[in-house]
LUMMARBA-233011 format. One record per residue (C-alpha): residue in one letter; x, y, z. Coordinates in steps of 0.2 Angstrom, whole numbers, padded with zeros to 4 digits, always signed. Example, Ala and Ser with C-alpha at 12.3 -4.5 7.8 and 13.67 -1.06 7.14 Angstrom:
% LUMMARBA-233011
a+0062-0022+0039;s+0068-0005+0036;
This chain:
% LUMMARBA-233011
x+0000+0000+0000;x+0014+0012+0003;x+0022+0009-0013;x+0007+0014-0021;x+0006+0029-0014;x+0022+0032-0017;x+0022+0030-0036;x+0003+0035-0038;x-0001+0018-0046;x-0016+0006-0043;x-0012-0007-0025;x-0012-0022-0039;x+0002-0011-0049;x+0012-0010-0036;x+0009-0027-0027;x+0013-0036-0044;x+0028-0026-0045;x+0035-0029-0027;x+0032-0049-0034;x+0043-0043-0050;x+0058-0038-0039;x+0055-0050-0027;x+0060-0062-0042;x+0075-0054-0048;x+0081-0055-0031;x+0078-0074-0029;x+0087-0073-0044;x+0106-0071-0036;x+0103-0088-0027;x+0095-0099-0039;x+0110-0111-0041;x+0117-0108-0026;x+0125-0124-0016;x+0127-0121+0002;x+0146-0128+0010;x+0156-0128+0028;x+0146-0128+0042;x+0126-0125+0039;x+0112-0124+0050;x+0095-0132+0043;x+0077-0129+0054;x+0060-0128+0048;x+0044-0119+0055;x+0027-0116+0052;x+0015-0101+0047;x-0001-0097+0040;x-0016-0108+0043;x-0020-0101+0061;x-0040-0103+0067;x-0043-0089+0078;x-0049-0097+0093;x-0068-0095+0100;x-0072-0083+0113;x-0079-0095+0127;x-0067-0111+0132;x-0081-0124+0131;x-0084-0118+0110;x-0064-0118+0108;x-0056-0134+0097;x-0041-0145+0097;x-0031-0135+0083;x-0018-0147+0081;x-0030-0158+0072;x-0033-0159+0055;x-0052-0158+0053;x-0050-0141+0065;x-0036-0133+0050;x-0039-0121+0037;x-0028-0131+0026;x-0018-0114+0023;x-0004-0121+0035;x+0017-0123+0026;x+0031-0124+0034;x+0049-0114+0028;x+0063-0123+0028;x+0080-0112+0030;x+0098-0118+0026;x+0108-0107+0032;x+0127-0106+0029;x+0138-0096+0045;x+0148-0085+0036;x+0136-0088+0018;x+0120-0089+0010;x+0103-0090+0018;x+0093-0103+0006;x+0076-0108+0010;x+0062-0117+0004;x+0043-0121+0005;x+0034-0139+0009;x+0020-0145+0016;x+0029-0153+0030;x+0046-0151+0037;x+0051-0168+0035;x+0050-0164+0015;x+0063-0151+0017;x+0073-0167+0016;x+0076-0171+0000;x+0079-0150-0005;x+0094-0150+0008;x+0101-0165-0001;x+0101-0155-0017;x+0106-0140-0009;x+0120-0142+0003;x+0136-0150-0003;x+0139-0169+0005;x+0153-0167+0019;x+0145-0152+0024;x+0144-0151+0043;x+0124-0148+0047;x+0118-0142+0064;x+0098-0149+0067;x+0087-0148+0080;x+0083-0166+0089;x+0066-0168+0075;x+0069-0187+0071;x+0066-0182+0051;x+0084-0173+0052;x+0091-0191+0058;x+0093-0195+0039;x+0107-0180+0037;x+0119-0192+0045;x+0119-0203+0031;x+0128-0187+0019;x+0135-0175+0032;x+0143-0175+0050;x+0128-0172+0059;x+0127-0159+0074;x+0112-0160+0084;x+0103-0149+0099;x+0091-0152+0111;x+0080-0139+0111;x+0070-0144+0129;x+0088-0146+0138;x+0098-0130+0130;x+0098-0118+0115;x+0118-0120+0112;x+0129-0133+0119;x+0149-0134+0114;x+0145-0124+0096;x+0129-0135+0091;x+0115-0124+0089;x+0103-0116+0075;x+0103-0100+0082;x+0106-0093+0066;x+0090-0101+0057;x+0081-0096+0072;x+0087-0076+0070;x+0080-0078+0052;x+0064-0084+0057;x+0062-0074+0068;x+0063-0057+0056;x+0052-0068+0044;x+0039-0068+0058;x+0042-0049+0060;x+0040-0048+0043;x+0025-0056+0040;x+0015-0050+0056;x+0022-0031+0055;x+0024-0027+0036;x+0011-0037+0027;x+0000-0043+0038;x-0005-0059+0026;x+0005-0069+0015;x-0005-0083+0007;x+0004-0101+0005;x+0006-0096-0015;x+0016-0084-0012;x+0025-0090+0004;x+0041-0094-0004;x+0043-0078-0012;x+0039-0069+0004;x+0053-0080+0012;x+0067-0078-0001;x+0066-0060+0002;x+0070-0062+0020;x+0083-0072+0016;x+0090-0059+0005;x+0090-0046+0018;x+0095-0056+0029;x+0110-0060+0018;x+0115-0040+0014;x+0109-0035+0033;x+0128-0025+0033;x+0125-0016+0017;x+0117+0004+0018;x+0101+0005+0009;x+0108+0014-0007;x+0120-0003-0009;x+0104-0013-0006;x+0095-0001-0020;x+0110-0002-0034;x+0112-0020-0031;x+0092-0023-0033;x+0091-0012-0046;x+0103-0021-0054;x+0096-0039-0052;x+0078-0031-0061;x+0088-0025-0075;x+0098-0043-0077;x+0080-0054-0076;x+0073-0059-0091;x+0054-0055-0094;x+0044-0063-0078;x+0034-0079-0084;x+0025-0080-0068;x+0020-0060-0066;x+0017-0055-0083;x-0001-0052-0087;x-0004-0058-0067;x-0022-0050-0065;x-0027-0055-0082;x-0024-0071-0079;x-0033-0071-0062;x-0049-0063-0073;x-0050-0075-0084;x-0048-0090-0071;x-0061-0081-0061;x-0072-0078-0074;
């Protein structure tokens, strides 16, 4: 909404267009593969039910009849020193298969204790913490994931107020880019973005968005 004021163009304009750069900026870590020591956590958003006013009405939320079926989980790799790459799957445990893909075998990973991560140990020397008995213990910890999701969270809650599951990804991506560039002053930030819009090739996904949408709706 404030970059529609800003530029005097329609809420859609300038929502499609935040999409656009969003893209380009995804761009600058599409092949990116993650090395050293790399920290892998997932979390959950969307989906909430906002819970019923009098206790007796209120459900089990944790089931699945009592879901909006809204609910993904981000899944962050996060390099110290590196890259923030993340990705989203219906469940945590898929997020799997993408870290194989993503973070190059020999690569130390640092998990919490969720028994999907028990697989890593099969590809990397495997780092687990216990997140019930300490949030750091000798060097093992995801404290770094954590940071990000936190600011995704922040991000979500304060700036945007929604992000639907279709655009989750996107919405993440760009936290990770931030997060990535945090030590860079804003007119570093806006050459370097500018510079990614002017590198990407015409948008498949954005161009002609809202017709699109009409004529699906329609």
């Amino acid at each position: 909404m404030q970059l529609s004021r800003d530029l005097d163009v329609q809420h859609k304009t300038a929502w499609v267009l935040s999409h656009k750069i969003r893209e380009a900026m995804s761009s600058e870590t599409a092949s990116e593969k993650l090395f050293g020591i790399v920290e892998v956590d997932g979390a959950w958003f969307g989906g909430s039910v906002k819970p019923e006013n009098r206790v007796e009405d209120r459900k089990d939320r944790r089931l699945k009849e009592h879901q909006t079926g809204k609910r993904r989980s981000v899944v962050v790799m996060r390099q110290r020193r590196g890259r923030t790459l993340t990705t989203v799957v219906d469940h945590e445990s898929d997020g799997v298969d993408i870290i194989f893909k993503t973070v190059i075998p020999g690569t130390e990973v640092h998990a919490d204790e969720a028994g999907h991560w028990d697989v890593l140990a099969t590809r990397y020397p495997t780092k687990r913490i216990n997140h019930s008995l300490a949030y750091s213990d000798n060097g093992k910890n995801t404290n770094q994931a954590e940071s990000f999701f936190s600011r995704l969270r922040l991000m979500v809650a304060g700036q945007h107020h929604h992000v639907s599951p279709q655009h989750l990804g996107a919405y993440a991506r760009h936290a990770a880019f931030l997060e990535d560039h945090r030590a860079k002053d804003n007119g570093a930030l806006a050459k370097r973005i500018i510079g990614l819009g002017l590198a990407a090739p015409v948008s498949r996904l954005w161009k002609g968005y809202w017709q699109r949408a009409e004529h699906n709706a329609s």
